[in-house]
C-alpha positions in Angstrom: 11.2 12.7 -28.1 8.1 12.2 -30.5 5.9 14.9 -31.4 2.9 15.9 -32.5 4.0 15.3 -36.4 5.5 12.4 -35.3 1.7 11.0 -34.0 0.3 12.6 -36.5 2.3 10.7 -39.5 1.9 7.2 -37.9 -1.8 7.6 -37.0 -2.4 9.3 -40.7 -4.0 12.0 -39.5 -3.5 15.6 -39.6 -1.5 17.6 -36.8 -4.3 19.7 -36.4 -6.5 16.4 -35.0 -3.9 15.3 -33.0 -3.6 18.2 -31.4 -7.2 18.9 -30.9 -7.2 15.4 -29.7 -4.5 15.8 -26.7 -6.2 19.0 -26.0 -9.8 17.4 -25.4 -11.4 19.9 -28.3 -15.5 18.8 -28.9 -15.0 18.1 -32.1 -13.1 15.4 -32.0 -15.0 11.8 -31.1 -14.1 10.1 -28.2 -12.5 7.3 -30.2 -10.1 9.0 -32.2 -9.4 10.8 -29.2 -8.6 7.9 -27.2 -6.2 6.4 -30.3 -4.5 9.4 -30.3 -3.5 9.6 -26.7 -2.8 5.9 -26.3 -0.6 6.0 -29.8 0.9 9.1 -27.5 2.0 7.1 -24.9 3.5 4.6 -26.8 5.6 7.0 -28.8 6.7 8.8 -25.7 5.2 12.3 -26.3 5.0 14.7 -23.2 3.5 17.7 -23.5 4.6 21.5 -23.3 2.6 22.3 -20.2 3.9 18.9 -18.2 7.5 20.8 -18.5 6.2 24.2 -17.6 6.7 25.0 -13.7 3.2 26.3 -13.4 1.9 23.3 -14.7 3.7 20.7 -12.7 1.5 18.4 -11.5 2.0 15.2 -9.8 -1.2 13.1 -8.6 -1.6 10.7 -5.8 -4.0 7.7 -6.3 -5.1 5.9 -3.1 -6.9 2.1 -3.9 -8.0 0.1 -0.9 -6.9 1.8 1.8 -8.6 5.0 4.2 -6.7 8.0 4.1 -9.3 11.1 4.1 -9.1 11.2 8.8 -6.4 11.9 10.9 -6.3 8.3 12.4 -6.5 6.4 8.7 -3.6 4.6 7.8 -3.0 6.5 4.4 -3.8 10.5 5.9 0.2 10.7 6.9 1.7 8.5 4.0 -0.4 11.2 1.7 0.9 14.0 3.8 4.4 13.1 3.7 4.1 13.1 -0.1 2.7 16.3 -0.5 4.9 18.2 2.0 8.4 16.4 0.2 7.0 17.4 -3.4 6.1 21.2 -2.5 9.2 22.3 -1.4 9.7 21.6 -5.2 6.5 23.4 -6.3 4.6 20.4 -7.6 0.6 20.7 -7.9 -0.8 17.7 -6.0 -4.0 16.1 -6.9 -5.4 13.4 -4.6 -8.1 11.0 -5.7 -9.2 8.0 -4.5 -8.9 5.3 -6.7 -12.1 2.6 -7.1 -12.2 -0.2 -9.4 -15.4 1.2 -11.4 -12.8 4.0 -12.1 -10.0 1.8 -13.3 -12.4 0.0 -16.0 -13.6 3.3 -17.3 -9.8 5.1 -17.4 -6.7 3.6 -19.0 -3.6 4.6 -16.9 -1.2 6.0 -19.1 -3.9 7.9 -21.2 -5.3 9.5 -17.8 -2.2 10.7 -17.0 -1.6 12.0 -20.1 -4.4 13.8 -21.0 -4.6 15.2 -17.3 -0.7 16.2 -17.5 0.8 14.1 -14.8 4.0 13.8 -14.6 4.1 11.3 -12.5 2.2 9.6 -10.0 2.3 7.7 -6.3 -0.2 5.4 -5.8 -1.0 3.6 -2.6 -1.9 -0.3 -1.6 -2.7 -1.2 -5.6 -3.9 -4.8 -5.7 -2.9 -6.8 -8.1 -6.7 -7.6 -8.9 -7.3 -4.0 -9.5 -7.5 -3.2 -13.2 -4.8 -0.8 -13.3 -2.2 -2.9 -12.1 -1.0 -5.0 -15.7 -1.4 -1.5 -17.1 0.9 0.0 -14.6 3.1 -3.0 -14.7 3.9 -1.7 -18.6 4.0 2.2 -18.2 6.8 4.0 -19.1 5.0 6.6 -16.9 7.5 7.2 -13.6 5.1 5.7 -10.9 6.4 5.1 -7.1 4.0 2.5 -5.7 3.0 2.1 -1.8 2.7 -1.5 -0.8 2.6 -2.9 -4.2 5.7 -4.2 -6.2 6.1 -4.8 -10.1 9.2 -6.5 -11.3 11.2 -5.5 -14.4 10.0 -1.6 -15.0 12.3 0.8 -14.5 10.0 3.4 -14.7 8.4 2.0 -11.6 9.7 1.9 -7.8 8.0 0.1 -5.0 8.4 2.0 -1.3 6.9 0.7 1.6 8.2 -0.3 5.2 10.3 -4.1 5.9 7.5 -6.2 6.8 9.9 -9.1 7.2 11.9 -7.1 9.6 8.7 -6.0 11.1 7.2 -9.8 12.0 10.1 -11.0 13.3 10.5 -7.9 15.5 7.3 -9.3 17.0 7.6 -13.1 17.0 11.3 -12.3 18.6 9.4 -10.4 21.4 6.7 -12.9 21.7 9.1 -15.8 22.6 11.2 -13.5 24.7 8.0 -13.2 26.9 7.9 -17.2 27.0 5.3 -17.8 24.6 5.2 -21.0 21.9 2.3 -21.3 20.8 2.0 -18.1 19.0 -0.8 -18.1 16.2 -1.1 -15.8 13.4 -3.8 -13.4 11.8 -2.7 -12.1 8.3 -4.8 -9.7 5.6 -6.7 -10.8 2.8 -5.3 -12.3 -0.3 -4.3 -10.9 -3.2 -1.6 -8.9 -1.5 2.1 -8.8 -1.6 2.0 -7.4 1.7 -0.2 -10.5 2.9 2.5 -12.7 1.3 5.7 -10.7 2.8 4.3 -10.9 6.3 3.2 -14.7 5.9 6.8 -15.8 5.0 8.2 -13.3 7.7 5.9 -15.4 10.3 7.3 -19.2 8.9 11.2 -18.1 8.9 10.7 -16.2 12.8 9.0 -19.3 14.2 11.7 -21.3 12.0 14.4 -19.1 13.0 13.0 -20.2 17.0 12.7 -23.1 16.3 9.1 -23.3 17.3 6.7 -25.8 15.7 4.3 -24.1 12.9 0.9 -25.7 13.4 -1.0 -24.8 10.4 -4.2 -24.5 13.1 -2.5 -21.4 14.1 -3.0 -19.5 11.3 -5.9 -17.5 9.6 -6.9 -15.0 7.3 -9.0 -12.4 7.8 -9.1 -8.7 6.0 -7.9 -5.1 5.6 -11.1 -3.7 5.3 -13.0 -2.8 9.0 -16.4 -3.9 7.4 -15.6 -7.2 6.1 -12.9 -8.3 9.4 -16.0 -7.8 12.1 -17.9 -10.2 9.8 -15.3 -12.9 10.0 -13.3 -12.5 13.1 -15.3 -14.1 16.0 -14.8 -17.5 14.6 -11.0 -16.8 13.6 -10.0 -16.0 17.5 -12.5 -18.6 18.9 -10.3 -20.9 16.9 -7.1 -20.2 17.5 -7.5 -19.8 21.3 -9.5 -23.5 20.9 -6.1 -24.4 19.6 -4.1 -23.4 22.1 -2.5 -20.0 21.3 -1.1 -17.8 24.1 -0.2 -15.1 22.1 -1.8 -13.5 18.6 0.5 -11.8 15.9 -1.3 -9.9 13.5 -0.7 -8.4 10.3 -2.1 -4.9 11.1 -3.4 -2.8 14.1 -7.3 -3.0 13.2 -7.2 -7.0 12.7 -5.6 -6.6 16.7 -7.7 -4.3 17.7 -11.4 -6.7 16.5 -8.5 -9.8 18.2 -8.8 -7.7 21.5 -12.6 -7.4 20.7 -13.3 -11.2 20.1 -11.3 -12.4 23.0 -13.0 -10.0 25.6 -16.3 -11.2 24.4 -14.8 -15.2 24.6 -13.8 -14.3 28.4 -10.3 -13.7 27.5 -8.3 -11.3 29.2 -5.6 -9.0 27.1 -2.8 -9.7 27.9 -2.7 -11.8 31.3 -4.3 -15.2 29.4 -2.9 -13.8 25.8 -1.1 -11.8 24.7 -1.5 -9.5 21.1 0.7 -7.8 18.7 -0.3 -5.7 15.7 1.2 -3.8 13.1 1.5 0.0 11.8 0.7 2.1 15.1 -1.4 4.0 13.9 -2.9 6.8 16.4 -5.4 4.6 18.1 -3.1 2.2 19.4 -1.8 3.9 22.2 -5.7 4.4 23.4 -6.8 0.9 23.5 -7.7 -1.4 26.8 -5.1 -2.6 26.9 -2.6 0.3 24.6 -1.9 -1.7 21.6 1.8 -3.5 21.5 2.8 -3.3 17.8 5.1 -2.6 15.1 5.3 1.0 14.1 5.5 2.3 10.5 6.9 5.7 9.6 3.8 6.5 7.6 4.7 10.3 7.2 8.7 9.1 6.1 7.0 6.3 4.2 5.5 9.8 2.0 8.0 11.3 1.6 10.2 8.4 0.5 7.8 8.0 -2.2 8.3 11.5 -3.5 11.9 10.2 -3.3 11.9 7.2 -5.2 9.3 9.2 -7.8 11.7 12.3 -7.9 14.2 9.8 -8.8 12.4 7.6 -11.9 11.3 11.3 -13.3 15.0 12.0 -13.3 16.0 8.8 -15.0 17.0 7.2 -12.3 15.6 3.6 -11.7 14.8 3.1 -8.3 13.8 -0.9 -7.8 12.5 -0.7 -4.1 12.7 1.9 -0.7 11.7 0.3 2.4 12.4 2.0 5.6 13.1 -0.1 8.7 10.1 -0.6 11.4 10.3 -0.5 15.0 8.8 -2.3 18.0 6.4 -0.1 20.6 5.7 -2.2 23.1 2.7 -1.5 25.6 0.6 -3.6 27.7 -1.0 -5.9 25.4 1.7 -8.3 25.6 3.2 -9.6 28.7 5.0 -13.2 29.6 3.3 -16.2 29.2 1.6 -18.0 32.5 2.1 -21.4 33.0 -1.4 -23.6 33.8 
């Protein structure tokens, strides 16, 4: 375990900067201060008042995804987390993590300086700015939706989304339907890609024809899918498609939209099936069939899988299985 000597000697420096340094004292500049915690992090040094209970802190960074009301995606996956890590008396710290952040703050030397112990951090992108400098930390981070190969100090958790699609492609068929078409999330995303591959091996696995017509992209974000969904739907139903799979519950819910506004009727001329369940979904004309994630287990399993890399043990990936609600936005297909 390095110490303060131990920064001191390599940087040349005296243990009295270095120490003013971690400590964030005036009169050192912002430069040296900023070599001294990065040349921290690279030696390994933790601090006194990481390992002191009254100090233990833990934060939770949430990028490109809602989480602040009780019907946003993230509010139980953030509650999970803090309600696991305080029956172990962590400190939790939320804070929502923007990309004008990330280019101001390097990762490790936040966390440091702050005295994180570790961190969970939900839907990072892998065009966010932290995510190479996470994919090097040997800080113990559990990531939400977002996987980084060959760390041991980082565990991905997140809910089978392979599972998940063909949950909903098996019940589509079951109903009769063939020409199912689907509506997937924005790129870059390894969620985007999970759920894309999960939608070519169900229709495989059916042996149903993929016609390439059938599928779109449109987005996570609620602003930018109204913009782009009218023409999406209008298409697809133009094609042919009796039934809609979609990667979440808001892309179904604007689907449900479009198609009303097109004279389509939900789900007697098609049928739609989203994905997460997340409150609204049972209160939608028609309720919302879709594949339910676990979001306050999904929490807690990533104060599981963090627990676990603070304790030295490498935890690769946690994915909890899905499950199928089915409502009345699906029903069998009608023959014309």
């Amino acid at each position: 375990m390095a110490t303060i000597k131990d920064i001191a000697a390599k940087l040349g420096i005296s243990i009295s900067t270095v120490s003013k340094g971690l400590n964030g004292a005036s009169d050192v500049s912002s430069e040296m201060r900023q070599l001294i915690l990065d040349t921290a992090v690279e030696m390994g040094y933790t601090t006194k008042r990481m390992k002191k209970d009254a100090y233990k802190k833990l934060c939770v960074f949430v990028a490109n995804i809602n989480y602040e009301s009780p019907s946003d995606f993230g509010y139980e996956v953030v509650l999970g987390f803090k309600q696991a890590a305080s029956r172990d008396n962590w400190n939790i710290n939320i804070m929502q993590l923007t990309k004008e952040f990330q280019a101001q703050e390097k990762y490790d030397t936040y966390m440091l300086k702050n005295g994180y112990s570790g961190s969970f951090i939900l839907c990072l992108s892998p065009d966010d700015p932290w995510f190479e400098q996470v994919s090097g930390t040997k800080i113990s981070t559990a990531l939400f939706d977002s996987y980084i190969k060959k760390n041991s100090h980082v565990a991905y958790v997140g809910t089978d989304s392979s599972e998940g699609i063909e949950d909903a492609i098996d019940h589509l068929t079951h109903l009769g339907h063939t020409k199912i078409a689907f509506i997937n999330g924005n790129r870059p995303s390894m969620v985007t890609e999970q759920r894309g591959e999960a939608y070519y091996d169900s229709m495989r696995a059916h042996q149903l024809p993929i016609n390439e017509k059938l599928i779109a992209y449109a987005s996570y974000h609620q602003d930018e899918l109204s913009k782009c969904s009218g023409q999406i739907v209008e298409n697809l139903l133009k094609e042919g498609a009796t039934a809609i799979a979609c990667a979440t519950d808001m892309i179904a819910h604007q689907t449900i939209r479009e198609c009303k506004k097109l004279g389509y009727r939900v789900p007697e001329d098609v049928s739609i099936v989203g994905f997460d369940d997340i409150p609204i979904s049972a209160y939608t004309v028609p309720p919302l069939t879709t594949i339910r994630q676990d979001r306050i287990e999904l929490g807690k399993s990533g104060y599981m899988a963090l627990l676990s890399l603070m304790n030295h043990v490498s935890i690769s990936k946690n994915l909890l299985r899905p499950q199928l609600i089915i409502r009345n936005s699906t029903e069998k297909v009608v023959d014309k």
